[in-house]
N, C-alpha and C positions, 0 to 999 in steps of 0.2 A: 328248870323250866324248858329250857332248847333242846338239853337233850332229851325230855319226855312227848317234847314237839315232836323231833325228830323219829323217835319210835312210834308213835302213831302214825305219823306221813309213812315209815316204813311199810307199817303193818295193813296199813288201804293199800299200798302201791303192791305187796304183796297180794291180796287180795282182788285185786283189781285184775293180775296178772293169772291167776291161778284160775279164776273163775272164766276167764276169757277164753283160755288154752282150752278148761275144760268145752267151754260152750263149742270150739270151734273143733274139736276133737269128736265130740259129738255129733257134728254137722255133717261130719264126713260121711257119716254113714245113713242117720236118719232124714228123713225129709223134714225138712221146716217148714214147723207147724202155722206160723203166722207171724207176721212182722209187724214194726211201727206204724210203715207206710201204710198198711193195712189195717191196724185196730184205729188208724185217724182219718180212712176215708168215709167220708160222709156218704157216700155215695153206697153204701157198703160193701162187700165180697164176693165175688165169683171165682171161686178156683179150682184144681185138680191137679194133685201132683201126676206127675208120670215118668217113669225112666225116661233116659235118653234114647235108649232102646225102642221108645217109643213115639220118639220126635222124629220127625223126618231132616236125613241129612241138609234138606236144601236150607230149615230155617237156621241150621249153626252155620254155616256157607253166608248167609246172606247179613246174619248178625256180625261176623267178622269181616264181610266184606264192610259191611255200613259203620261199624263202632271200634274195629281193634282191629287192623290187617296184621299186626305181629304179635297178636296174643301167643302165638307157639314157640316166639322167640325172646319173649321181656319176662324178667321175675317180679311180674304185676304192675310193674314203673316203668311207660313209656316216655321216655325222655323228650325222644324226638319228637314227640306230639305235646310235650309240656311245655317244650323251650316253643314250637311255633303258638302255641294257644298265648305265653306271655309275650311274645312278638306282638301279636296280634293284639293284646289290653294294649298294649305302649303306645302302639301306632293306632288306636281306636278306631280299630275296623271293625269285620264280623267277627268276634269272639268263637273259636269252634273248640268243641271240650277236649279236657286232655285228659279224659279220665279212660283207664282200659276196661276190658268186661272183669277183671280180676277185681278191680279199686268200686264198680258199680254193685257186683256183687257184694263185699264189704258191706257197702253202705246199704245194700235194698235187706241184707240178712240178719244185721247188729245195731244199727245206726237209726238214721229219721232222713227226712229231705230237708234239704233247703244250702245254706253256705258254713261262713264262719270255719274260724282258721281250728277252733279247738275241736269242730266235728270232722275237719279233713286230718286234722293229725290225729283221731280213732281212727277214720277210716284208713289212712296207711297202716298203723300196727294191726288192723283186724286184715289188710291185706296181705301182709307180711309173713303172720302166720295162715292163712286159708294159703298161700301158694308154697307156704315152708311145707306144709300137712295134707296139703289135699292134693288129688292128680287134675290135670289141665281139665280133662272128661269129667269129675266131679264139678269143678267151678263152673265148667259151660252147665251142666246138669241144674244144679242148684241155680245158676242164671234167669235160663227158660223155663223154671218153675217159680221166680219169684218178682220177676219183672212187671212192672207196668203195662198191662199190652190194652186198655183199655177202659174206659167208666166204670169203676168197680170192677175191672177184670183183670185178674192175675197169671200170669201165665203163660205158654205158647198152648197148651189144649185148652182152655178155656179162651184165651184168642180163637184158636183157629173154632171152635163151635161158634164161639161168636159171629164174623165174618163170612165167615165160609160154609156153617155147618155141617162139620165132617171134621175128623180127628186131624190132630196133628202130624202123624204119622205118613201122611198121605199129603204133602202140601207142595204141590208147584212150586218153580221157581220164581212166576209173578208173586204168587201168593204171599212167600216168605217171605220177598222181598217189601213189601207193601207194608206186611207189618212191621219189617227190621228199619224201613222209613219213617215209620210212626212213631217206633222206643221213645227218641228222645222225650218226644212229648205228645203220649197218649190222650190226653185228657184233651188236645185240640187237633191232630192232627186226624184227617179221616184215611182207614184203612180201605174201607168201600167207596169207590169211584173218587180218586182224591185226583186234582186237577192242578194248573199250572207247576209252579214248583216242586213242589211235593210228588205228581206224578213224575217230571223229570229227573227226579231223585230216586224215587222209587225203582226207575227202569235203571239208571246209572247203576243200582246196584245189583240188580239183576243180569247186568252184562257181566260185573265183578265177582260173581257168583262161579263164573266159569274163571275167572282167573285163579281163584279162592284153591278152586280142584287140580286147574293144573299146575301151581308149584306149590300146592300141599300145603298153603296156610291154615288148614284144619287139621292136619294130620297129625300132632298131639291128642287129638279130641279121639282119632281113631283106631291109633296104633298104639 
């Protein structure tokens, strides 16, 4: 009986592995087509893929200034932003996430929203391989096409139609940054005329936008 146990637990865990690799192997190259996040918003869909080629530098500038200053430098696991986030639970202050855009991609492309220790250990193995398999330019790509950037709206071009009307390809440095203030949490945060906090957040990252370029915290995304 244990050991026909054990050849079943095998043959899922096989299974489990093979179809993953395949999905994330395919990711690499095709756009994704719809996610969890997405078939359970009530709210329903607004989206447009678009190359990167077709995002304007300022909104990856502004995303790595606001969510992941060394995305071009961690293999998906920011340590230093994990160790200060459980600093921070201990001494029960403001909790600020340690999640990188590699480990959020993960989750927005394979995964669901919410917590729980067994959805973060997918989301590290689905991080593990998207940066084993994909280039840094992919992960940002697939980022700003799958992100939260609004009420039923997925996306950085269906963002930027949204707010701005006009592509994303063409987006200020306010602009980008308004919406890279918003990621965390679309669904309350306003992109159009957002005030106290949130506007001083907004600009904070709009200044980090020029640090972003001059020591090339994007420059895996463009070289």
């Amino acid at each position: 009986m244990a050991l026909r146990i054990a050849r079943i637990v095998g043959k899922i865990i096989l299974w489990f592995v093979g179809i993953t690799v395949v999905l994330v192997v395919a990711f690499k190259w095709l756009p994704v087509p719809v996610t969890a996040t997405m078939v359970m918003d009530e709210n329903g869909i607004t989206k447009d893929w678009e190359s990167l080629d077709n995002i304007d530098r300022n909104m990856v500038s502004a995303v790595i200034a606001a969510e992941d200053s060394r995305f071009c430098e961690h293999f998906g696991f920011d340590a230093e932003a994990i160790e200060q986030a459980l600093e921070e639970r201990l001494a029960g202050t403001r909790q600020r996430g340690g999640s990188t855009i590699s480990q959020q991609t993960a989750k927005n492309v394979f995964l669901w929203q919410g917590g729980g220790w067994f959805r973060k250990g997918l989301e590290a193995w689905f991080t593990f391989w998207i940066e084993a398999l994909w280039s840094k330019r992919r992960i940002m790509e697939v980022y700003l096409n799958v992100a939260e950037t609004g009420i039923g709206t997925y996306g950085a071009e269906a963002g930027a139609q949204r707010y701005f009307d006009h592509s994303a390809a063409r987006m200020t440095p306010d602009e980008a940054s308004r919406m890279a203030a918003a990621l965390p949490s679309p669904k309350k945060r306003a992109v159009t005329n957002p005030g106290g906090w949130l506007a001083r957040h907004g600009n904070s990252i709009e200044r980090r936008i020029g640090i972003v370029r001059r020591d090339g915290l994007d420059s895996c995304v463009y070289n």
